[in-house]
N, C-alpha and C positions, 0 to 999 in steps of 0.2 A: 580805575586805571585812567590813566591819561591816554588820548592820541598816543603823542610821542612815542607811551611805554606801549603800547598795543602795534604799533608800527615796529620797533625794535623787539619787541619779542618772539621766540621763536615755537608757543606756547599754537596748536593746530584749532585750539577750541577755546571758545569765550563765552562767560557765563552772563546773563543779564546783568547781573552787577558791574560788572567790568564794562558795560557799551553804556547802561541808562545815563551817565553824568554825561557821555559824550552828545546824546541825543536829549540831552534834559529832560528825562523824563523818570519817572520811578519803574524800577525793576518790575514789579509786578504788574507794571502795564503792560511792559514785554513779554514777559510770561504771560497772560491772557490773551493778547491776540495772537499770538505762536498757536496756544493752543485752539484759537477760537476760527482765525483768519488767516493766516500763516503769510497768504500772499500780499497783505497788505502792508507787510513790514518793508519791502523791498531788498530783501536781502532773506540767505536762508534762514531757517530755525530747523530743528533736532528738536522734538519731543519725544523723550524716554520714559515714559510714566509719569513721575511727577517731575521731571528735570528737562529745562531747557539748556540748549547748548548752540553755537551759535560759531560756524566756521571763519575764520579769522581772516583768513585772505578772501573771501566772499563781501566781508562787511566792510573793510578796506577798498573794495571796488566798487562798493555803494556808495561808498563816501568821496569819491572820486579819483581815489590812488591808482595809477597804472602799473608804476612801478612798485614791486611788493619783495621784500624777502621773505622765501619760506626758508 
């Protein structure tokens, strides 16, 4: 996903795949420190057994958005 579509969506939960282009980095690095370090993401993480998930309007405000539609 893009920004843009991550911004307009009204989608509550974001899977690694959808953040790592925006943070350049590969999914599975997110998933390993979610599950390894959580706090060093700067934003939350959800780990459910094998699945990360990643609240939408949390990572929007990481990223420096004030303004957010949910």
């Amino acid at each position: 996903m893009t920004l843009q579509e991550i911004q307009a969506s009204d989608k509550p939960i974001l899977r690694p795949v959808d953040i790592a282009p925006i943070l350049q980095c590969d999914p599975q690095y997110i998933r390993d420190i979610a599950r390894s370090n959580p706090v060093t993401l700067g934003f939350p993480a959800l780990v459910m057994g094998k699945r990360v998930k990643i609240p939408r309007i949390p990572f929007l405000q990481f990223l420096g958005y004030k303004e957010v539609s949910q």
